[in-house]
N, C-alpha and C positions, 0 to 999 in steps of 0.2 A: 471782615470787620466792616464791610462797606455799609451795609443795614441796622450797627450800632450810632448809638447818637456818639457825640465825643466825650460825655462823662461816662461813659461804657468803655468805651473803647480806652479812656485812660485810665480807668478801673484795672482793664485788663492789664495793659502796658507795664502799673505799680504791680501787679502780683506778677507778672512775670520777671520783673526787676526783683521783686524780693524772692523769689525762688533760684534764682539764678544766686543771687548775694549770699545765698547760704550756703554752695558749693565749694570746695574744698580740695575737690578730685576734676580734672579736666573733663576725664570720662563723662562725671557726672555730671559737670555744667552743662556738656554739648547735649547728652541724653535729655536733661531737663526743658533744656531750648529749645530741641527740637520740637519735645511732643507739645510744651505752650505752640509755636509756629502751626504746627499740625493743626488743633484746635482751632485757634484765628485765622489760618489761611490755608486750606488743606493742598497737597501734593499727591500729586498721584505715587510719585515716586522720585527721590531725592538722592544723588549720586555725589560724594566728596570723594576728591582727585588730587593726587600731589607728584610732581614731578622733582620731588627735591631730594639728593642724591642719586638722581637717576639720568640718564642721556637722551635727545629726542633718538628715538619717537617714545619713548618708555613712558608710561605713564601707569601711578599706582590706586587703586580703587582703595580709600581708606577708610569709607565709611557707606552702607547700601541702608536703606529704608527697607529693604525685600530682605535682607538678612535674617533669621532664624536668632539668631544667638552672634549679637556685633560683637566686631572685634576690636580691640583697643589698640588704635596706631601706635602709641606710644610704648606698650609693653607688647605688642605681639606685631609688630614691624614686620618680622619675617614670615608670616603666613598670610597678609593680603596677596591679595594679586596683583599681579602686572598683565594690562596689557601692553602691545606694543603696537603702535600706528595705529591708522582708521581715525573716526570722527572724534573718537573721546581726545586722542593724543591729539590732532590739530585743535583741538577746541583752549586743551591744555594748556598749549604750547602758543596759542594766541597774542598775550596779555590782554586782550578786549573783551567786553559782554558780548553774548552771541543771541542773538533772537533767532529761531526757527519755526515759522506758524505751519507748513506741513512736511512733516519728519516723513519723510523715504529714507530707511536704511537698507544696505546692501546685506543680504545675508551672508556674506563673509567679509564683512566688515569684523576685526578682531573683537571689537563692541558691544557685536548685535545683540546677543543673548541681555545684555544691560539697557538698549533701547529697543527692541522690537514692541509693535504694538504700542506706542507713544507716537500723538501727532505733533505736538508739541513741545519746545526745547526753551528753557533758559540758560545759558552759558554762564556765572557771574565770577570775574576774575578777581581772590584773594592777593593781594598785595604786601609784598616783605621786601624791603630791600629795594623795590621801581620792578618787580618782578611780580608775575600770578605765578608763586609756588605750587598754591595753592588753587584750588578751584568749586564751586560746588554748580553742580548741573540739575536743574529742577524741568522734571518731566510730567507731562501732563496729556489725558490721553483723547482728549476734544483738540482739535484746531485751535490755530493763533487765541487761544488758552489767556498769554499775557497781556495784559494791559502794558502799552511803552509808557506811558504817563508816568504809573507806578513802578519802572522800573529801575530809575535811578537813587530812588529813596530808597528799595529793596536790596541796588549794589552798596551804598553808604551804610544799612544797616549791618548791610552782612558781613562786610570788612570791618566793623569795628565790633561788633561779636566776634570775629578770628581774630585782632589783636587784643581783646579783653582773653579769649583761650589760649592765646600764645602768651601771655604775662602769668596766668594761673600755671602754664606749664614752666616755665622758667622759676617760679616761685617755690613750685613746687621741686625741683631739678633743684637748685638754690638749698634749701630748707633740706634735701637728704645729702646736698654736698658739707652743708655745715655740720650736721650731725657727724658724719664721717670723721671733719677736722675735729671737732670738737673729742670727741672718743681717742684721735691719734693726739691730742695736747693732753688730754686725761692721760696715757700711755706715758708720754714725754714728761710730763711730770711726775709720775709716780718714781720713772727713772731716774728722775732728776733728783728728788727727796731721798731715793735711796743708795744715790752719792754723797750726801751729807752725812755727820754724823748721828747715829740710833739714840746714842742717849751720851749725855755729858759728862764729861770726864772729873773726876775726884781728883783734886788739884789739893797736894797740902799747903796751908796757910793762905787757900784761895776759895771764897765761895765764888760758882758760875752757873750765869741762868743765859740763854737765848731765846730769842725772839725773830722767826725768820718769815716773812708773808711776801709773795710776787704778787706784782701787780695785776698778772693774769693765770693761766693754768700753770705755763711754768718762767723761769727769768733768768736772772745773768748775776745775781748774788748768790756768794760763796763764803763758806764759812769753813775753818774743818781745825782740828786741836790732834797732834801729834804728839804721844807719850814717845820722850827722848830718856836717855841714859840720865841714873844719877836724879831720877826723880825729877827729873826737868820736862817742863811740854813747853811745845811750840802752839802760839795761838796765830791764826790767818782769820782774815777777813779779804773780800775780795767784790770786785765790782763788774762785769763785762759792760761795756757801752752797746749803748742800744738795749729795747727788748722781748719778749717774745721768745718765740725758741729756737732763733739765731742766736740770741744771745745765750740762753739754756745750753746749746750747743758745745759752745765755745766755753760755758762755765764746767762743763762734763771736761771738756779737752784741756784745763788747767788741771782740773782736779786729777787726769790721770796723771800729765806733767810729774805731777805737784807728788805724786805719790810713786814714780815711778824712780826718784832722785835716790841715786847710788850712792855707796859708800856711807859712812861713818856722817852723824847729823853735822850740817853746816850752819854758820853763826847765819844770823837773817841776813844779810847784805848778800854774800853770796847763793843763799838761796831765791832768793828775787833774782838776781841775775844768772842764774840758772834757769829758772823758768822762764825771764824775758828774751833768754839766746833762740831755746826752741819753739817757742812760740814766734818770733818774729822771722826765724829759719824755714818754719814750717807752716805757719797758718793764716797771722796776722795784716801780713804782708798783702795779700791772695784778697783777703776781704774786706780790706780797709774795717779795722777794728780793735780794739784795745782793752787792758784790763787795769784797772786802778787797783793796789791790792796793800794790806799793811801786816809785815809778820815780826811776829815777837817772842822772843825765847824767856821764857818765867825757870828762873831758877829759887826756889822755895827756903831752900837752906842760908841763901845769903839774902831773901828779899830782890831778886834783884831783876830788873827787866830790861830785858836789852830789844833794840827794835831797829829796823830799816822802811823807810814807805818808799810805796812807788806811785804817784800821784794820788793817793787817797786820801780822804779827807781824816787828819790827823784824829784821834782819840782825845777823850776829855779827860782829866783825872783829875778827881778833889780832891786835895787835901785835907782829910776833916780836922787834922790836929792845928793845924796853921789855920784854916779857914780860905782856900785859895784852891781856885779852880784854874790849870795848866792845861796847855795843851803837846800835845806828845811831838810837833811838829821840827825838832832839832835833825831829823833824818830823813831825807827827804828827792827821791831823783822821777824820770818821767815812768808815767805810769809802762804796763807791760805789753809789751809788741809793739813798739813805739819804735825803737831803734836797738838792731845789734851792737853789743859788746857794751851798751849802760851800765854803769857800778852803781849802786847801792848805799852810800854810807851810814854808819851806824851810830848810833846814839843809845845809852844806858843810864839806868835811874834806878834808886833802891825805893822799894814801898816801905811803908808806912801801916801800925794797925791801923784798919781804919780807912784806910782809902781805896776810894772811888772809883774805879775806872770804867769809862763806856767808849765801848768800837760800834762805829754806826755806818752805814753807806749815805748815799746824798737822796736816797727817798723820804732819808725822816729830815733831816735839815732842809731840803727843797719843796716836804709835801705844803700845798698852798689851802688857805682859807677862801669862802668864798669873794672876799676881794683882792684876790692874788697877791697878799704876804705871803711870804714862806716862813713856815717855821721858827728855822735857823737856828745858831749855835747857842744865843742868850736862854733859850729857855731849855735845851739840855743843861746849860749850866745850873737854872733854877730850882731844876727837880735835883740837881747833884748834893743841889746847900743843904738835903732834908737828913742830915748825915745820922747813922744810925739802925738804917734799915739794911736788910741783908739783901742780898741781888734781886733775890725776886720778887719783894718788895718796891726796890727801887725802879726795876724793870716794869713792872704793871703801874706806877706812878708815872714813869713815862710815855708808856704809851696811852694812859687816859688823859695826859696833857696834851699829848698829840691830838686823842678822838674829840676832844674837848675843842681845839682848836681848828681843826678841818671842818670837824661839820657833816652834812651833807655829801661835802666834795667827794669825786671819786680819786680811788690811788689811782695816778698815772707811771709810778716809778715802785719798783721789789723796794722794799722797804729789810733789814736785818741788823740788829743788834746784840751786840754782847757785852753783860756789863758782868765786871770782877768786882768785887771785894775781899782786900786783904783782909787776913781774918787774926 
């Protein structure tokens, strides 16, 4: 480029910048680099060297300009060569720039066949780590060939051309690890959705709609309705702390709990403390983590709801006939896996036609606006006063209150509700 003015030679500089910029594949940056280099400053012959997972004197040829058909370090690692010792390996193994204005090689030098017939050598050391992993060796077949002048701008450029192709390859490396995750949380949630229940259970003298969305592929709410004797279900709702598919996890690991409970159905109090014995015996403990959860046994025949929580955030129910919005919060102990041998105690209430009920986790009361309000529990109340509509009615009113009020925002928290209406 020496014979260019400098709006030539910056001309060049910008197209080789922009042809580099539109690479995407390692391979293809270096290819692309090369042959601009080629063009601007020609090489007799260009040799990249890497000694990285190898021992001296080992030294691997990663990249030839004499090559027929290059090979890709990155996917065909194990078909370069090694040599081992000679000039390439001490060059390698340096960390300094090597200048050589007239090249005598030994011909049994392990090498020679990659410098024979070159009188001149530049050595220029890649740098990772305060090491030259890497190396790239530019051979030239005139005498002292290099200018020292330009030789320290050409070690500068070229190291930051290997850290611009070592970020493209990490990125890339990066970008096929997350596809991986991302396909095994797809998995994790499909598994996790078909822990849940398929479809909703026909409750008499109950309409029931759900609303269940994680904050990511999969999460740590749990929901599940139990057909007991005598026309009774049990209704759960459930929270794991934390989330992600740690918490997904451990919402699998109730739900088998939660279904694997013997004998004859238990009032809710001891079924919470059935679940919190071996969960805190077997899991909880181990990973510092905990489940909020609220169950409740609906008996149809008498109206009647009996219920225990275990730190979850209490249920709402309006009363449409009074005009009064209660909350279920008379039963009340520490959520699950918290502490062996917790009781539970219980509390009962008779419904009303007409009334209201909604079970929610702390992602619809905690999700925030863009000036971080939360929610909270007044405006579940407000969508409860619209009394009259039947669950899924009221359910889609609540959640466009929510969407109404977040906004933009993103969910940070599995969000699940379930609202009843006696019927």
């Amino acid at each position: 480029m020496d014979n260019l003015s400098w709006q030539e030679r910056l001309a060049a500089v910008e197209e080789t910048m922009r042809l580099i910029s539109q690479q995407t594949d390692p391979q293809s940056l270096v290819r692309v680099y090369g042959e601009r280099i080629q063009q601007l400053a020609p090489i007799d012959r260009r040799l990249s060297l890497s000694r990285r997972d190898l021992s001296h004197p080992q030294v691997r040829i990663t990249r030839d300009t004499y090559w027929q058909t290059p090979l890709d370090p990155w996917r065909q690692k194990s078909q370069l060569p090694i040599v081992e010792g000679g000039l390439l390996a001490e060059l390698s193994y340096s960390n300094e720039t090597r200048i050589i204005d007239d090249l005598e090689i030994d011909p049994n030098d392990p090498g020679a066949s990659y410098l024979q017939g070159f009188r001149s050598l530049l050595a220029i050391p890649m740098f990772d780590g305060g090491e030259s992993v890497n190396s790239v060796v530019l051979l030239q077949k005139k005498p002292a060939a290099f200018d020292r002048e330009k030789v320290p701008d050409l070690v500068w450029r070229s190291n930051l051309f290997g850290k611009a192709t070592g970020s493209l390859v990490l990125k890339t490396q990066l970008e096929a690890a997350l596809k991986e995750v991302d396909r095994e949380l797809r998995t994790v949630a499909r598994l996790q959705r078909s822990l849940l229940p398929q479809q909703l259970p026909t409750m008499h003298r109950m309409d029931v709609t759900v609303h269940y969305q994680p904050a990511s592929r999969a999460g740590g709410d749990y929901y599940d309705f139990f057909e007991l004797p005598d026309g009774q279900w049990g209704i759960f709702i459930g929270d794991v702390s934390g989330h992600g598919t740690p918490a997904a996890v451990m919402m699998a690991v109730t739900h088998c709990i939660a279904h694997a409970h013997p004998g004859p159905p238990s009032p809710p109090g001891l079924v919470l403390q059935y679940l919190n014995d071996h969960l805190s015996q077997r899991y909880t403990d181990r990973i510092e983590t905990f489940v909020t959860a609220f169950y409740a046994v609906y008996d149809p025949k008498a109206r009647k709801l009996t219920y225990a929580c275990a730190g979850h955030n209490p249920p709402r129910l309006k009363r449409c006939m009074a005009g009064v919005v209660v909350a279920l919060d008379k039963a009340g102990g520490l959520p699950l896996g918290v502490m062996e041998g917790t009781e539970y105690p219980e509390s009962s209430m008779y419904l009303q036609f007409g009334d209201q009920l909604i079970l929610y986790t702390d992602g619809i009361t905690e999700a925030q606006n863009a000036t971080g309000e939360q929610f909270g529990e007044q405006r579940i109340d407000d969508v409860l006063a619209h009394c009259g509509l039947d669950s899924s009615e009221l359910l889609q009113r609540l959640l466009a209150t929510l969407g109404e009020f977040t906004g933009q925002e993103p969910q940070h928290d599995d969000r699940t509700v379930i609202v009843l209406r006696a019927t």
